[in-house]
TIKE-541162 format. One line per field, with one value per atom (N, C-alpha, C): x, y, z; atom name; residue number from 1; chain; residue in three letters. Coordinates in nm, 2 decimals. Layout:
# residues N
px c(X;...) $
py c(Y;...) $
pz c(Z;...) $
site c(CA;...) $
pos c(NUM;...) $
unit c(A;...) $
code c(ALA;...) $
END
This chain:
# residues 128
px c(3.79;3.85;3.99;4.00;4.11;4.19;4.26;4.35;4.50;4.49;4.62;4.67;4.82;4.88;4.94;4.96;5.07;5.10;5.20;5.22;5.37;5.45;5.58;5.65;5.82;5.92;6.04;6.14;6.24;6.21;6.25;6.26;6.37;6.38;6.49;6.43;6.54;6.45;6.37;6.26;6.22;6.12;6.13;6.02;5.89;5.81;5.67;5.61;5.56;5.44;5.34;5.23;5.12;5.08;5.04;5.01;4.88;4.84;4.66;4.64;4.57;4.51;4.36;4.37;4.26;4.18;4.06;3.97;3.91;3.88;3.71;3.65;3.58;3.53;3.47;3.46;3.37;3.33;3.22;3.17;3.22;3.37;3.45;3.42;3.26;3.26;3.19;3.21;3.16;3.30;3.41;3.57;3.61;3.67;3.81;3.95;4.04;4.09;4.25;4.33;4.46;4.58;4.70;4.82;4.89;5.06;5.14;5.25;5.36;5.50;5.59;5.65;5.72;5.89;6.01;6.11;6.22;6.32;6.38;6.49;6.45;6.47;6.37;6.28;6.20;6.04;5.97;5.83;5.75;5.62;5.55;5.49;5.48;5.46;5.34;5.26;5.13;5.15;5.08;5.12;4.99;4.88;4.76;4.65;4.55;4.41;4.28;4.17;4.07;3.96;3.83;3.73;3.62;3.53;3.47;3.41;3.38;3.34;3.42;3.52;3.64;3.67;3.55;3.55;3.65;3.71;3.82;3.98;4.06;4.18;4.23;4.33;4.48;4.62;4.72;4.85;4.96;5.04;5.16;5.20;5.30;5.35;5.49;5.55;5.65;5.61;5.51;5.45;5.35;5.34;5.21;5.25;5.20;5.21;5.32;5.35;5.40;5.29;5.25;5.18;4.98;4.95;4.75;4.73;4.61;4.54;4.41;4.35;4.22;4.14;4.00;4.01;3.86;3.84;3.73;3.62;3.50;3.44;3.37;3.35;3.30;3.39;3.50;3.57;3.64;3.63;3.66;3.82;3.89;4.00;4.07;4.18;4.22;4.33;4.42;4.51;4.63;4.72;4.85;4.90;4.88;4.96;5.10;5.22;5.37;5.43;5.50;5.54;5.66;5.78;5.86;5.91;5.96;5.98;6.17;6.14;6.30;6.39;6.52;6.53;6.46;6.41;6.35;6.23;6.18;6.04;6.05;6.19;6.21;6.17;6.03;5.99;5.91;5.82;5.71;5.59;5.49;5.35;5.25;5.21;5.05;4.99;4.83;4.69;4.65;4.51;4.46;4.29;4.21;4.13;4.02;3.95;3.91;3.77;3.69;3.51;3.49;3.47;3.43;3.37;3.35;3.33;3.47;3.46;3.57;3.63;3.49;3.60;3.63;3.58;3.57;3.73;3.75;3.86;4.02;4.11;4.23;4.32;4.28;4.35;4.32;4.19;4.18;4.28;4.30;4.42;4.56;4.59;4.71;4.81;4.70;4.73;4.72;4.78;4.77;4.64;4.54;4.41;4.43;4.41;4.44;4.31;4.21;4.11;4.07;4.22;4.21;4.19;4.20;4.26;4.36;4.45;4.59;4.59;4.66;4.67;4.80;4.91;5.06;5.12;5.19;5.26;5.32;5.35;5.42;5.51;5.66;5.79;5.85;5.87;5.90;6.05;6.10;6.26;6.30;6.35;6.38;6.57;6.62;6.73;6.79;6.87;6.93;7.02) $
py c(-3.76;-3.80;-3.87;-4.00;-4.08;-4.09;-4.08;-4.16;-4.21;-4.31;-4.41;-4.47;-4.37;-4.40;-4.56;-4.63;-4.78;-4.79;-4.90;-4.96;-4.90;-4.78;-4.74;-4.84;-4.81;-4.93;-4.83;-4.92;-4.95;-5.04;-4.92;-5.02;-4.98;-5.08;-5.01;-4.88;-4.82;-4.75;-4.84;-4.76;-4.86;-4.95;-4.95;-5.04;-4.99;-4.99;-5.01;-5.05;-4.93;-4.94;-4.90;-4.99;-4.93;-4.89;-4.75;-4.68;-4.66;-4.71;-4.75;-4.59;-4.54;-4.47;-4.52;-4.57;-4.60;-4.56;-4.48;-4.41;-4.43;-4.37;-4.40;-4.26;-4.25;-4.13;-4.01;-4.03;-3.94;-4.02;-3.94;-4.01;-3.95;-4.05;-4.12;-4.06;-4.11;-4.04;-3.90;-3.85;-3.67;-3.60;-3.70;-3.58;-3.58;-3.51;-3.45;-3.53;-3.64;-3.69;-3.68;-3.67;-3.63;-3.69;-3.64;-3.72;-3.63;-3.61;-3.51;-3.58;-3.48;-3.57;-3.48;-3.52;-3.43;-3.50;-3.47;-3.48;-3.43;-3.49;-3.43;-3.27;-3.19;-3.05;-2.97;-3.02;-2.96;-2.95;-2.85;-2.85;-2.95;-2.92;-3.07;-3.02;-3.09;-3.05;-3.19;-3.12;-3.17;-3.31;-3.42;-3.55;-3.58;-3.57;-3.62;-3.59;-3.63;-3.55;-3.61;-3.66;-3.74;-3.65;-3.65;-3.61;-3.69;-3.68;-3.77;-3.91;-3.90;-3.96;-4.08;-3.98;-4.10;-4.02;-4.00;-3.96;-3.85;-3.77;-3.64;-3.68;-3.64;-3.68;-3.56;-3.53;-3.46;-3.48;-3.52;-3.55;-3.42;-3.46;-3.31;-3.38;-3.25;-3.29;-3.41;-3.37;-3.46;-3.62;-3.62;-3.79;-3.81;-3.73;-3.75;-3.89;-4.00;-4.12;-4.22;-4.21;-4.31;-4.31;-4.22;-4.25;-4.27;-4.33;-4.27;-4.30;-4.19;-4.20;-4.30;-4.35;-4.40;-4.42;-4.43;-4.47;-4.57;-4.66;-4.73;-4.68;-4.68;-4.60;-4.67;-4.78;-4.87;-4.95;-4.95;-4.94;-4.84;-4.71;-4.57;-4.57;-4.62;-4.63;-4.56;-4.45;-4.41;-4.45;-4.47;-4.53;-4.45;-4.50;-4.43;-4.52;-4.59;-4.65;-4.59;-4.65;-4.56;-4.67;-4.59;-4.70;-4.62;-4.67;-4.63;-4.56;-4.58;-4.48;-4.43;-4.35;-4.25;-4.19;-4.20;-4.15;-4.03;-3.93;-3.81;-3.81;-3.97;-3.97;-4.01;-4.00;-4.07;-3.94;-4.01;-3.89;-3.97;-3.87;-3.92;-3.90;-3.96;-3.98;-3.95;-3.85;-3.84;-3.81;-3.88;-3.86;-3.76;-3.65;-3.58;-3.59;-3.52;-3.51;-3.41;-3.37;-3.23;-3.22;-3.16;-3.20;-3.05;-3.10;-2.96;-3.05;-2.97;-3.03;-2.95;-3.06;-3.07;-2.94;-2.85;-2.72;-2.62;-2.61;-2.57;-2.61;-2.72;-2.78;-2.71;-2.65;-2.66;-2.76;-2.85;-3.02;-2.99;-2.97;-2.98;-2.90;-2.79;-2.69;-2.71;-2.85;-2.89;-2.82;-2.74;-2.67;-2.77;-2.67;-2.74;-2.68;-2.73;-2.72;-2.68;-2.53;-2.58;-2.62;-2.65;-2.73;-2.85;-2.92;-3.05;-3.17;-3.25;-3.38;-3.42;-3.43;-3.52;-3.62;-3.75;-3.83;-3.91;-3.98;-3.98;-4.03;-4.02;-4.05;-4.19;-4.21;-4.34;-4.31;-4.38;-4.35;-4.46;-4.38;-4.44;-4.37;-4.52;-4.49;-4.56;-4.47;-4.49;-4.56;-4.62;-4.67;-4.66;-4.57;-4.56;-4.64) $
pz c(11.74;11.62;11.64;11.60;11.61;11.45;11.48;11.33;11.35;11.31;11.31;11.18;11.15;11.01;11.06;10.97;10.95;10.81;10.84;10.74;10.66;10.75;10.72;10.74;10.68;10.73;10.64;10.63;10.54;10.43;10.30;10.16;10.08;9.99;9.90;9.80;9.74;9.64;9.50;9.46;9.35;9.43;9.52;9.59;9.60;9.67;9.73;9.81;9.89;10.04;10.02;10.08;10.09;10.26;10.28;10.45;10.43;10.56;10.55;10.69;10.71;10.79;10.87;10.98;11.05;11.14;11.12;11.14;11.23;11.40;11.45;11.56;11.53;11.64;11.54;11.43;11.36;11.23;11.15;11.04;10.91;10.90;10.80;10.68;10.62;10.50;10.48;10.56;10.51;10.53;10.58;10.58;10.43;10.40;10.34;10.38;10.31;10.38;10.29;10.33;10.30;10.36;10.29;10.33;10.36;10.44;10.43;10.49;10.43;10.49;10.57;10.61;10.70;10.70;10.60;10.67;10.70;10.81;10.91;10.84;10.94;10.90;10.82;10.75;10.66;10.73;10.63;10.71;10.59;10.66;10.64;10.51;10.38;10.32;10.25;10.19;10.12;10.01;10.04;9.94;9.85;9.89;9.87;9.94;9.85;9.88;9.87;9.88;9.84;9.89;9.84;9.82;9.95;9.97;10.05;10.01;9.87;9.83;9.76;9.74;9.68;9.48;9.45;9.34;9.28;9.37;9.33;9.41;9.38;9.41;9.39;9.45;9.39;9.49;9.34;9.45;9.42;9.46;9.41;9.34;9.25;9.15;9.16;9.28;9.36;9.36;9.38;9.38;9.23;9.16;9.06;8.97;8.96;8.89;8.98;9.08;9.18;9.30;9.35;9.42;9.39;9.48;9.46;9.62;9.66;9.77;9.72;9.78;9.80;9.92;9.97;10.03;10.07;10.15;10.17;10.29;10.25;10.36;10.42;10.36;10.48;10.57;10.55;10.63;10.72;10.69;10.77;10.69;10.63;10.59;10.49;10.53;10.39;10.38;10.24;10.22;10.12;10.11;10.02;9.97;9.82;9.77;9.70;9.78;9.73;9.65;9.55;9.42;9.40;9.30;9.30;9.38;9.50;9.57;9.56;9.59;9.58;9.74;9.75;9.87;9.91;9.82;9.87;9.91;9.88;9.98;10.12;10.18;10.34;10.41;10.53;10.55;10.69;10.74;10.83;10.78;10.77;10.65;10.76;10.73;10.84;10.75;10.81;10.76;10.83;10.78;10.80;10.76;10.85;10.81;10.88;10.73;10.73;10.73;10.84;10.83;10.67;10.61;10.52;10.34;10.22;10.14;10.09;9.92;9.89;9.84;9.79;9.71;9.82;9.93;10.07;10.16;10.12;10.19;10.15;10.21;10.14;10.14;10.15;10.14;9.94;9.93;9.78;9.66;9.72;9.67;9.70;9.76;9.85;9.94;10.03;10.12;10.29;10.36;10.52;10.55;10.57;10.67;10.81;10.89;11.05;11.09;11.06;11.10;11.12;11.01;11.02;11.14;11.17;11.29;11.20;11.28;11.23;11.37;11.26;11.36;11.38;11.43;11.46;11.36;11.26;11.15;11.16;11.02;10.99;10.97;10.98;10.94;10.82;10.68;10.55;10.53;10.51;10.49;10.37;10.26;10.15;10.11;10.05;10.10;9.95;9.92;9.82;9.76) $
site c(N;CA;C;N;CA;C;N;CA;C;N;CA;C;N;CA;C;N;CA;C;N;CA;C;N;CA;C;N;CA;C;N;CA;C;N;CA;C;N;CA;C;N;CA;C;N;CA;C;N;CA;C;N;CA;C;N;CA;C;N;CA;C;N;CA;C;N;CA;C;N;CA;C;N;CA;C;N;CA;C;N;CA;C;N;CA;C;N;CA;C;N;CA;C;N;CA;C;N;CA;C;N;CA;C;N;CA;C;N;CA;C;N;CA;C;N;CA;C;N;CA;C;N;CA;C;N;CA;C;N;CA;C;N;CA;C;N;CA;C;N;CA;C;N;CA;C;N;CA;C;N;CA;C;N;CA;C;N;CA;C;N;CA;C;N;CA;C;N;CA;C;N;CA;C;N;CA;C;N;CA;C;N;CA;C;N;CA;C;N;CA;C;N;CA;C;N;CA;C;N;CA;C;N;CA;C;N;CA;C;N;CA;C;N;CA;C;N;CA;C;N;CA;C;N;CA;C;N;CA;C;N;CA;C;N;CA;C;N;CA;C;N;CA;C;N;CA;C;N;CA;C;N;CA;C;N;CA;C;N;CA;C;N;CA;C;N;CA;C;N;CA;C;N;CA;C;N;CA;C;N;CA;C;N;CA;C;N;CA;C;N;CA;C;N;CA;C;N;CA;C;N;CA;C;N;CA;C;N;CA;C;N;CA;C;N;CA;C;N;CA;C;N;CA;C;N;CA;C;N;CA;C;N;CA;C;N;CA;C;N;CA;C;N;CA;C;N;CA;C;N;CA;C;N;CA;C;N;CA;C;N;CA;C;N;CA;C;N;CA;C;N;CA;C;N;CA;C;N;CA;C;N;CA;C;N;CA;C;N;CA;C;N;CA;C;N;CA;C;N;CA;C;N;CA;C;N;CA;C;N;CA;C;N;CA;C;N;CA;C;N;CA;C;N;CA;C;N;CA;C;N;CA;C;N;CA;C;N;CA;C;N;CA;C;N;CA;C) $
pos c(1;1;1;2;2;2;3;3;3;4;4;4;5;5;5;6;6;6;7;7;7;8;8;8;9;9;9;10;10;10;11;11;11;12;12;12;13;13;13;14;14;14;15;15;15;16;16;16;17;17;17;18;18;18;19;19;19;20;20;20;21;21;21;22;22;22;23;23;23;24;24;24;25;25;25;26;26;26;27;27;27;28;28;28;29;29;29;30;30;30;31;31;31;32;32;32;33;33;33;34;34;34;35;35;35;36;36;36;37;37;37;38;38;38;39;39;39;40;40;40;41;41;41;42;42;42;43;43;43;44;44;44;45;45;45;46;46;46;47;47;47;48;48;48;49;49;49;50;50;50;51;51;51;52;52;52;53;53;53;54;54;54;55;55;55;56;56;56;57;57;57;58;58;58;59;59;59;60;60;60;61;61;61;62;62;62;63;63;63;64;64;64;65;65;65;66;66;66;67;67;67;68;68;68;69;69;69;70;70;70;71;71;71;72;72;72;73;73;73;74;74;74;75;75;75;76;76;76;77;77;77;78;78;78;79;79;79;80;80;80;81;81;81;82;82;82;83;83;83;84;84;84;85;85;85;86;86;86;87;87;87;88;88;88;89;89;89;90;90;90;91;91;91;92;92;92;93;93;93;94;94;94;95;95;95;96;96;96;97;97;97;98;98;98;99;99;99;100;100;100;101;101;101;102;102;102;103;103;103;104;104;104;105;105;105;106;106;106;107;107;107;108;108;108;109;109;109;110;110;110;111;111;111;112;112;112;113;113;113;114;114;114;115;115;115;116;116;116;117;117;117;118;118;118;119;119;119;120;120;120;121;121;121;122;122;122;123;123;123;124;124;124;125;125;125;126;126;126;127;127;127;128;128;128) $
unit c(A;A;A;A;A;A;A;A;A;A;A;A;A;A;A;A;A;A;A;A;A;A;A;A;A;A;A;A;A;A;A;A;A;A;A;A;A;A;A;A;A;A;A;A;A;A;A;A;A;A;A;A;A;A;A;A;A;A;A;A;A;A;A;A;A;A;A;A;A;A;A;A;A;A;A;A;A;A;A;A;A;A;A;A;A;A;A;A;A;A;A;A;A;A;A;A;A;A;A;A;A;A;A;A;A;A;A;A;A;A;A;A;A;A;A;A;A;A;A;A;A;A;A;A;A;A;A;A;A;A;A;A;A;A;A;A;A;A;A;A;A;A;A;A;A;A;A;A;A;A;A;A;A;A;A;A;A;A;A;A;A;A;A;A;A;A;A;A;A;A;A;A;A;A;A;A;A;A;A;A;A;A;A;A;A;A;A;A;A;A;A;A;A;A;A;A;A;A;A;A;A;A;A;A;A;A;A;A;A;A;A;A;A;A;A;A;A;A;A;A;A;A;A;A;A;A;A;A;A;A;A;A;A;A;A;A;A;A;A;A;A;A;A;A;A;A;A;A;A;A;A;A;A;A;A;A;A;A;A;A;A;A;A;A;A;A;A;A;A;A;A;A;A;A;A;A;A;A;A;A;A;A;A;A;A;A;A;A;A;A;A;A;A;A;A;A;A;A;A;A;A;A;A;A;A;A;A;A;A;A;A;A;A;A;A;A;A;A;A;A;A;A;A;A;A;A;A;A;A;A;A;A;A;A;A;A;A;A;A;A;A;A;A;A;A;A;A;A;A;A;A;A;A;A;A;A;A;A;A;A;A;A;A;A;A;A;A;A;A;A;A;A;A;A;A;A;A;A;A;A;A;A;A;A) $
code c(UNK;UNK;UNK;UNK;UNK;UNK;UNK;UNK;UNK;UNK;UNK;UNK;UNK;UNK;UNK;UNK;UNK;UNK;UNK;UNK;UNK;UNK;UNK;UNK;UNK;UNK;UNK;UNK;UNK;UNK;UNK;UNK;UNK;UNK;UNK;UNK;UNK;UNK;UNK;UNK;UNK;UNK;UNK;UNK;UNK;UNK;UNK;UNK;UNK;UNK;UNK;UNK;UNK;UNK;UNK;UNK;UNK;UNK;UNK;UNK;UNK;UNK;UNK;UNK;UNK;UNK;UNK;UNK;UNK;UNK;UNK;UNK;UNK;UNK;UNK;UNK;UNK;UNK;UNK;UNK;UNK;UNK;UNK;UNK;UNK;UNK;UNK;UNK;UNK;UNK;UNK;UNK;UNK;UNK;UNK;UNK;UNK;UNK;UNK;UNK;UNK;UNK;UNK;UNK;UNK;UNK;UNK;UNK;UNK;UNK;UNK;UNK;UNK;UNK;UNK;UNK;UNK;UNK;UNK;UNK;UNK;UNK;UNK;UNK;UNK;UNK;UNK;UNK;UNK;UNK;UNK;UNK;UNK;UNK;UNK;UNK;UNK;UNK;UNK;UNK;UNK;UNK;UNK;UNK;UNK;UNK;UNK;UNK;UNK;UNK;UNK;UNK;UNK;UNK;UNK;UNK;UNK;UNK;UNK;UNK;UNK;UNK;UNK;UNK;UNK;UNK;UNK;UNK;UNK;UNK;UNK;UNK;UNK;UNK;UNK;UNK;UNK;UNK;UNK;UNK;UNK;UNK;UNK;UNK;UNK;UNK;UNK;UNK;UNK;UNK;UNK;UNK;UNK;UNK;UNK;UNK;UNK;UNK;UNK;UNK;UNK;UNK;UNK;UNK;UNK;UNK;UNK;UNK;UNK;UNK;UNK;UNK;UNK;UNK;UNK;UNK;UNK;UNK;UNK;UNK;UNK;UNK;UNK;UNK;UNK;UNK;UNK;UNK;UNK;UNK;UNK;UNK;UNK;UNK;UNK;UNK;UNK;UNK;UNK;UNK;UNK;UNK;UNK;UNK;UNK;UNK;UNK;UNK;UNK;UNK;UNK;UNK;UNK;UNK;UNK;UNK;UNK;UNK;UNK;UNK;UNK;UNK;UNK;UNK;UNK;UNK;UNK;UNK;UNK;UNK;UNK;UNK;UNK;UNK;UNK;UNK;UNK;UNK;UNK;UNK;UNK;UNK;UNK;UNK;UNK;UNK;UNK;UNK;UNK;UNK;UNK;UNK;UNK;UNK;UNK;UNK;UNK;UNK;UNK;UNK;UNK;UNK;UNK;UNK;UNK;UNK;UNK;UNK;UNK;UNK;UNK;UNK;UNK;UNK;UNK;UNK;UNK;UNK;UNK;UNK;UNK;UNK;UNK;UNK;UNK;UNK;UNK;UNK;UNK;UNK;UNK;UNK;UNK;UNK;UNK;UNK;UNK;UNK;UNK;UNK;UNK;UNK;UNK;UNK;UNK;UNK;UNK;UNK;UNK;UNK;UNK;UNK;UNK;UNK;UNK;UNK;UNK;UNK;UNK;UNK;UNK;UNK;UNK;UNK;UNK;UNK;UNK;UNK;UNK;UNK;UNK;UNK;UNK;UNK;UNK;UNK;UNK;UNK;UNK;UNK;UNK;UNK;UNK;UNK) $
END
């Protein structure tokens, strides 16, 4: 199981990133696929959530209407569209992913999975 976040940087606040997650070494569409952030001094806490199918979602309440997960399966790809963003989203962005179905998964309950793969994070810097 490979996964590779991109697509972090420096933005102002108010701006917008999108972090793509790139998939290969298992079959993409039967995971559970998630987001989480991690920043400095804090533990990693839960961003997003997608279904295998794509059809179910859930984000936290911290991002609910700035952000959305999606993802494309023919391409192996999941994604984080970030919008408005705020200094308190400067963070490290990892993808995760979980072999399980969705009400089975605790990505779906916005919990940490330790069954998941994680794979090296992206670094998003918010600029007040």
């Amino acid at each position: 199981v490979q996964l590779q976040a991109s697509g972090g940087g420096l933005v102002q606040g108010g701006g917008s990133l999108r972090l793509s997650c790139a998939t290969s070494g298992f079959t993409f569409r039967n995971y559970v696929m998630g987001w989480f952030r991690q920043a400095p001094g804090k533990e990693r806490e839960f961003v997003a959530a997608i279904s295998d199918s794509g059809h179910i979602t859930r984000h936290a309440d911290s991002v609910k209407g700035r952000f959305t997960i999606s993802r494309d399966n023919t391409k192996n790809t999941l994604y984080l569209q970030m919008t408005s963003l705020k200094s308190e989203d400067t963070a490290v962005y990892y993808c995760a992913a979980d072999y399980s179905s969705w009400v089975r998964s605790p990505l779906s309950s916005g919990t940490y999975s330790p069954r998941a793969d994680w794979g090296q994070g992206t670094q998003v810097t918010v600029s007040s």
